[in-house]
N, C-alpha and C positions, 0 to 999 in steps of 0.2 A: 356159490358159497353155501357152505350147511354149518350146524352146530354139531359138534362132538363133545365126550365124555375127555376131560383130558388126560386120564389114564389112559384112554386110546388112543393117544392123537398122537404115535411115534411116525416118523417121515410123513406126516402132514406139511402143509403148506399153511402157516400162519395170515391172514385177511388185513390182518391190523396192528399195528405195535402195541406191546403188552407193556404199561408203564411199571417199574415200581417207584412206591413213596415212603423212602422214612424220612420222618421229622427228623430235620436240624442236620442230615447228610446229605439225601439226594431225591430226586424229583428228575427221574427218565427213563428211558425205554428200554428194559432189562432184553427182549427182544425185540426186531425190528419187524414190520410188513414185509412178508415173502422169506421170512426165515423158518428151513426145514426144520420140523422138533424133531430131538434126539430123545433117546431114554432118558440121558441125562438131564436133559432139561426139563420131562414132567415132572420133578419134586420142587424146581424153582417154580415152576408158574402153578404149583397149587401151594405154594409159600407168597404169594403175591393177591392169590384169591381167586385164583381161575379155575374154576370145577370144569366149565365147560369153556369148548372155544370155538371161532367162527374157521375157519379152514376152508382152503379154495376143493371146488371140486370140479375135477375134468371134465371140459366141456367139448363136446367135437367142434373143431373148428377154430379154438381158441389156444394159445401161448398165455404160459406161466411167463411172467416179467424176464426170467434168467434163462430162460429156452430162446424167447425171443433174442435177448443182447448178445446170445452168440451167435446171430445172424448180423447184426448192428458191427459186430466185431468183423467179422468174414469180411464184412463191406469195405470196413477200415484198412484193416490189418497187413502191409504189405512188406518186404521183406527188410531183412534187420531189426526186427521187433517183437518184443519180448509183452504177456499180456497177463491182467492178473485172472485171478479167478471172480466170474459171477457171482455178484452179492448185492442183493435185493435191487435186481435189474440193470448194475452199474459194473462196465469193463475199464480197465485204465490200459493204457498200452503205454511201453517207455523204447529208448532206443536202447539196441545192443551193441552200438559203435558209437562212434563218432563220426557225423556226418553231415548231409544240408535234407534239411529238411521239407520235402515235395508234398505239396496240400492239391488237389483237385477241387477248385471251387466250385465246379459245377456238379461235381459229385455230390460234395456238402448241401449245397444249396438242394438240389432232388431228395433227397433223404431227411432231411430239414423240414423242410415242405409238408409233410403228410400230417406234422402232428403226431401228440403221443409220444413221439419216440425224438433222441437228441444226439447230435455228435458237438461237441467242441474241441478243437484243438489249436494248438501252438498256429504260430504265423507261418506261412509258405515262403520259399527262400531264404532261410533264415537257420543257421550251424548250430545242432544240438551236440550235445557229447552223450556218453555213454551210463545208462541209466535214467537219463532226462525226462519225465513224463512229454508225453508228445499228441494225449488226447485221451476223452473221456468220452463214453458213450452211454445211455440211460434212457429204458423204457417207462416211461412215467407212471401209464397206470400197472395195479396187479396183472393184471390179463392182456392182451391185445390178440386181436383177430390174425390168423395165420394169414388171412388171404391179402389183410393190409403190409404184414410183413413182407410177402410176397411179390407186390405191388411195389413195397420201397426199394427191394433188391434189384427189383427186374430196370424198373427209370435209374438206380444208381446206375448199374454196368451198362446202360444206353447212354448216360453221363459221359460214362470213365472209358466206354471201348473197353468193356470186361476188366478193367484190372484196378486194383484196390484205391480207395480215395487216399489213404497215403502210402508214402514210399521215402523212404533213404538213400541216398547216395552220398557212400561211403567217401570221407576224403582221400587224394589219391597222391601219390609221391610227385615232387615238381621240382624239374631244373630250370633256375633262374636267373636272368638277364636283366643286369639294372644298366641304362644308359642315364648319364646326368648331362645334361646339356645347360648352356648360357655362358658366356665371355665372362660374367664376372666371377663365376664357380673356376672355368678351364685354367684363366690369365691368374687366380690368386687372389683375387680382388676381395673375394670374402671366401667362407669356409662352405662347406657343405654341407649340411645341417640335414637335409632334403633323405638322403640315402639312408642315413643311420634308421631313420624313421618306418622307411619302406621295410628295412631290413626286420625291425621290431613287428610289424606288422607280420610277414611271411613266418617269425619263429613260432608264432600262435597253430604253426599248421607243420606237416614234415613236408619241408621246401630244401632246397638245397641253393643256394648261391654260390652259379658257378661262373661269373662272369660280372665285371663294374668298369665300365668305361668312360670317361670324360668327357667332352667336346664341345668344341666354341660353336657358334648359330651357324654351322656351316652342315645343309640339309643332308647335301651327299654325305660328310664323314657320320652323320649320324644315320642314315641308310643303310651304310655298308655296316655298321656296327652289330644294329640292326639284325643285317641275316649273318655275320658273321657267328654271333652268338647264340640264330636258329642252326647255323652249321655244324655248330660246339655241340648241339643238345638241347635245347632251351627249349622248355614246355613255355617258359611266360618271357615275357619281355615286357619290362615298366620302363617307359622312359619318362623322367623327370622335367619339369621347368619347360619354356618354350610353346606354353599353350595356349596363350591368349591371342589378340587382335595386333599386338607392337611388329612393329616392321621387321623387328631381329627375331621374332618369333615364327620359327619355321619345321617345328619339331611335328606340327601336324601334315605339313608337305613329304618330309622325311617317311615319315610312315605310311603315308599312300604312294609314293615312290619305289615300295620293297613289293608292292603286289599285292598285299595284304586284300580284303577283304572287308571297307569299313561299314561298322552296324551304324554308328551316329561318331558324329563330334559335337556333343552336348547331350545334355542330361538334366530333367527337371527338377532337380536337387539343388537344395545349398546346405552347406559349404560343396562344391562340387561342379557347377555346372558346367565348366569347360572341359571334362572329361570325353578321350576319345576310346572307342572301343573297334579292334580290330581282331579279322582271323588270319592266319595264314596259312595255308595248306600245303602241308610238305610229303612230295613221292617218292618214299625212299622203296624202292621195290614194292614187297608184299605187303609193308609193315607203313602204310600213310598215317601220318600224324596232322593235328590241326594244335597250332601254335597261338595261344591269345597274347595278342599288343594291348596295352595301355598307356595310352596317354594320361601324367597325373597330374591336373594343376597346382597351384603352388598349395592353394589351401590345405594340402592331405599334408604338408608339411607340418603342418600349424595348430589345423582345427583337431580336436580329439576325435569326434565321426564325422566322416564325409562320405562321397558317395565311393570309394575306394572299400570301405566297412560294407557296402553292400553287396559290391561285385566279388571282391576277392572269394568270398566262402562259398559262391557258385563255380567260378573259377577251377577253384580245388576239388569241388565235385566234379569234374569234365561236365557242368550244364552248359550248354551254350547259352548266351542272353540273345536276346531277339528285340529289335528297336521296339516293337509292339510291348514289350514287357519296361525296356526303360521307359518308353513316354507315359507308364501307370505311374512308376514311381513318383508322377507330381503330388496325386495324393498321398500325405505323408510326408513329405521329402523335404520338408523344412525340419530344418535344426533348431529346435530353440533355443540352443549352448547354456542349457543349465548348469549350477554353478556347481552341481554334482551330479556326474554322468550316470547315468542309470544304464545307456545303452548295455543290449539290446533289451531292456526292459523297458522299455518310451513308445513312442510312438514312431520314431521316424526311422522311414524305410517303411513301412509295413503299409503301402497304397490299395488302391481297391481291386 
């Protein structure tokens, strides 16, 4: 830090926020810490009283605040993502799609770690749209040591395996298969209520529904339905009703009968917990696709978030989920059905 004449001080680096105060209007920082003077701004700061000024001066060794945050950015920044400009050591990144939103926690946490310096961002697994703020990053003091800088990049990409702490995955087009099962939906007994639901959920996303079939507790007709409709095309397949413990309940038998692939049948969520998650793997020549089952207990009919709200937007990103990633979901994963849904602005879903 040195003092200068501030007729000289043009592309200087300011030390310290320069206030102004007039009576009965305002009382603040006409410039901030870390901001470059321009020409034009010597006749404000010797209108405010500052003949002289403190200004950073280069030191070997040492990063200016916004030299630094474009290293803090490089760490973050991964593709789909739009970023603003350095300003008094603070980057914002936003999304430039529509997508699910990938956090590396262990990247965050390495980078975190050192002090000085900060990332925060949005929750991981979790559908941003386009524009969305998605993360801030901020060098705290003026200066910081290059060799610290250096240090935080090098444990991030030993974190991350080289590649950015976040990332986007873009939502992707899906053909959809809704199977509704239970005697009392097939025979008439009551109405359907279940599918309309499912359907409002998929229009949030570009889905296509290209297939809805019926059927009484009868495992096989719901099996063949099943891959009838991965034979149609069906990236997803929901099957409704039929997911509990009752005897006629056989809609989780049905889906491990097709071949499928199951991650869990349960999930530490409520409203949600009887949810089953499966893959299927389809060889069509060159072009193998992998087909996600759902089993949706009745809840998703009913509750306004369930665990349905937190799979689907991975779903649509081709993420695969991994049992190791729902058994986190326990923390978190109560609903407390407040009486105005905030989701996804709450807490739940967002586990450790």
């Amino acid at each position: 830090m040195k003092l200068i004449k501030t007729v000289d001080a043009e592309g200087a680096v300011l030390c310290h926020d320069i206030t102004q105060i007039i009576k009965g209007v305002t009382k603040d920082a006409v410039f901030r810490k870390g901001h470059i003077v321009t020409k034009e701004d010597i006749p404000v700061l010797l209108s405010v009283g500052k003949d002289q000024l403190y200004v950073w001066e280069k030191e070997e060794g040492m990063l200016h605040e916004n030299d630094a945050a474009e290293i803090l950015c490089r760490m973050c920044r991964g593709s789909h993502m739009s970023r603003s400009e350095a300003k008094e050591g603070k980057i914002e990144l936003a999304a430039e799609c529509d997508g699910l939103l990938k956090v590396d926690n262990a990247g965050l946490k390495a980078v975190n770690g050192f002090g000085q310096m900060m990332i925060a961002s949005r929750h991981d697994n979790f559908a941003v749209k386009k524009g969305d703020k998605l993360a801030g990053t901020r060098i705290i003091p003026l200066v910081i040591e290059e060799e610290k800088m250096t240090a935080a990049e090098k444990a991030c990409m030993e974190a991350t395996g080289g590649k950015p702490i976040l990332d986007i995955k873009p939502f992707a087009h899906k053909k959809v298969g809704i199977v509704t099962t239970g005697n009392e939906v097939y025979y008439g007994r009551i109405q359907d209520t279940f599918t309309p639901v499912i359907e409002s959920k998929f229009a949030e996303y570009d889905a296509e529904i290209i297939a809805h079939e019926t059927w009484n507790d009868d495992d096989k007709k719901v099996t063949a339905s099943i891959l009838g409709m991965i034979e149609q095309g069906a990236d997803v397949v929901c099957c409704t009703g039929g997911m509990s413990v009752d005897p006629d309940d056989k809609t989780p038998l049905a889906i491990k009968n097709t071949g499928a692939r199951i991650v869990s049948y349960g999930a530490p969520v409520l409203p949600g917990a009887m949810f089953l998650l499966a893959y299927y793997e389809v060889k069509e020549g060159d072009n193998p696709r992998t087909v996600t089952i759902m089993g949706l207990p009745g809840c998703v009919m009913y509750a306004k978030r369930t665990i349905f709200d937190l799979a689907l937007p991975r779903v649509m990103a081709d993420d695969e989920i991994t049992a190791e990633e729902l058994a986190g979901l326990g923390q978190g994963g109560l609903c407390l059905n407040c009486k105005v849904c905030t989701f996804p602005n709450c807490g739940f879903g967002k586990g450790c």
